[in-house]
C-alpha positions in Angstrom: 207.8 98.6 72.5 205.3 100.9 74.6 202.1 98.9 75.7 199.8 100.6 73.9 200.5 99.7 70.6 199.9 95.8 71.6 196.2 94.9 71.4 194.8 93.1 74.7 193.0 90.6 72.5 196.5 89.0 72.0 197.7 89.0 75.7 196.1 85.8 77.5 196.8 85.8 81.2 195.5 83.4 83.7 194.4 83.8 87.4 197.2 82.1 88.7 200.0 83.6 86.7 197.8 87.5 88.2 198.1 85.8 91.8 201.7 84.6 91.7 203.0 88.3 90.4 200.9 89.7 93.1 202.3 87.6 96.0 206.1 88.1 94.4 205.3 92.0 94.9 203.1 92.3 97.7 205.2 95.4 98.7 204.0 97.5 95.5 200.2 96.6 96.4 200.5 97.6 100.0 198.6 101.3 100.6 199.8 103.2 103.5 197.4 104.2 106.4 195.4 107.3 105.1 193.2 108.2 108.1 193.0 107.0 112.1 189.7 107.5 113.7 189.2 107.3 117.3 186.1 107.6 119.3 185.0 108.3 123.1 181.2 106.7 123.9 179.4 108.0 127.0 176.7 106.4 128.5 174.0 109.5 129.5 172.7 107.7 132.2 170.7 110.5 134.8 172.0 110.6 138.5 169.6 110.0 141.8 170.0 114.0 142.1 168.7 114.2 138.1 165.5 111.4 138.6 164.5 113.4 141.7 164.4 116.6 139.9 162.5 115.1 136.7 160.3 113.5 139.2 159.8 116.5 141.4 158.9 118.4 138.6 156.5 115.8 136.8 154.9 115.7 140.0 154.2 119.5 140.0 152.8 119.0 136.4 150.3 116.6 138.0 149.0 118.6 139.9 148.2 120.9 137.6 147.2 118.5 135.1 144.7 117.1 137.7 143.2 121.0 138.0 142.9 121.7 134.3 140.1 122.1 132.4 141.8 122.2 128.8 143.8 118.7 128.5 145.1 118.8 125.3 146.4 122.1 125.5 148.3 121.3 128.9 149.8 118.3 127.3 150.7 120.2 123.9 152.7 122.7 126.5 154.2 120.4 128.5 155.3 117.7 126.6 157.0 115.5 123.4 153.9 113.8 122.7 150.4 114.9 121.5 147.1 113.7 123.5 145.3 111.1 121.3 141.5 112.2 121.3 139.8 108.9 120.8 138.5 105.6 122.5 140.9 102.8 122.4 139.7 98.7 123.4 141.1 97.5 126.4 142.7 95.1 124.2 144.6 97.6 121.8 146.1 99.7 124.6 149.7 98.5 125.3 151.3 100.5 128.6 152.9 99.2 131.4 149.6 99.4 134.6 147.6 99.2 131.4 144.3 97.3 134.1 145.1 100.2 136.8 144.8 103.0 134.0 141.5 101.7 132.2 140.2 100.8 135.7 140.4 104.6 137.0 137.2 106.6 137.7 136.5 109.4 135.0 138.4 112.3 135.5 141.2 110.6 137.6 145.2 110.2 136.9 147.2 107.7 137.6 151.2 107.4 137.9 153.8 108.9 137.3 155.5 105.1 136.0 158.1 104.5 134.0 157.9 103.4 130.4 160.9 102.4 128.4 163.0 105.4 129.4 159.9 107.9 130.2 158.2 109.3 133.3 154.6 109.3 132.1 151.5 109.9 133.9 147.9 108.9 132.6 144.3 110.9 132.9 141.1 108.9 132.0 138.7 112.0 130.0 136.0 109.7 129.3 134.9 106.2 129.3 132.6 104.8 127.0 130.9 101.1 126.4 131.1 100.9 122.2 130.2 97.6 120.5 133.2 96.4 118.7 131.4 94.1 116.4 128.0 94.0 114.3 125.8 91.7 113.3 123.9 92.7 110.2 121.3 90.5 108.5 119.8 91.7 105.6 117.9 90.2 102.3 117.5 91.2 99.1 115.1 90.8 96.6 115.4 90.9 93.1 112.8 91.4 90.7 112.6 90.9 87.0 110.1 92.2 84.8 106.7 90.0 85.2 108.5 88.1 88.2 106.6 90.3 90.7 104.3 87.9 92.1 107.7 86.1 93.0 109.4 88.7 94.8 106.1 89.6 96.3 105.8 85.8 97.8 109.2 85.6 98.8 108.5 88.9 101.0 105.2 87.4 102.3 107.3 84.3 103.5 110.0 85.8 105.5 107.9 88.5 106.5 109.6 91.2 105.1 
């Protein structure tokens, strides 16, 4: 009798009799190897002769960075990152020599230091003192029709 003429509603079959055929035939289940992957990792770590070079050259850039009247545009040539124009609390800057940096003179570089896996070297542009919280005190006064004389003695009080 083929299968397909026997309706599934009328074969019951439990979990255990599925498991016990499965580990009588393990062979039929078993699926050959289809692929074999092998990788090689290399570490790209730079040699003394590569950190001399990078530092010979960042030193070079210094200089010139140090001579320049158009920062941004020296920093948009020479490197990954773009200059952020804009004033930054001592308390949101987080760089390694963070006090040395903020403590330069206007005008004056500082580095080059490592940071993560970076040579970087820092110029202070500008320094400016900016309050970084405001007090504001302020009243209002609400009138309603024929509550003027109110309102009016209220601003008498405090002298408004």
């Amino acid at each position: 009798m083929p299968y397909a003429t026997i309706p599934d509603s009328t074969i019951k079959l439990t979990d255990s009799e599925l498991n016990k055929y499965i580990q009588e035939n393990k062979a039929m289940f078993e699926v050959p190897e289809g692929r074999k992957i092998e990788y090689v990792s290399f570490d790209v770590i730079p040699t003394a002769a590569d950190s001399a070079s990078a530092l010979a050259e960042i030193q070079k850039l210094k200089a010139e960075m140090d001579t320049t009247p158009d920062v941004a545009q020296f920093v948009k040539l020479n490197s990954e990152y773009n200059q952020y124009d804009g004033y930054v609390s001592r308390r949101a800057i987080q760089v390694p020599n963070k006090d040395s940096i903020i403590d330069l003179p206007v005008g004056a570089s500082f580095g080059p230091y490592v940071d993560g896996n970076m040579l970087v070297y820092a110029k202070l542009l500008d320094r400016k003192n900016m309050a970084d919280t405001v007090k504001i005190r302020q009243v209002l006064i609400f009138s309603q029709p024929g509550a003027d004389s109110i309102a009016k003695n209220v601003q008498t009080v405090l002298k408004l």
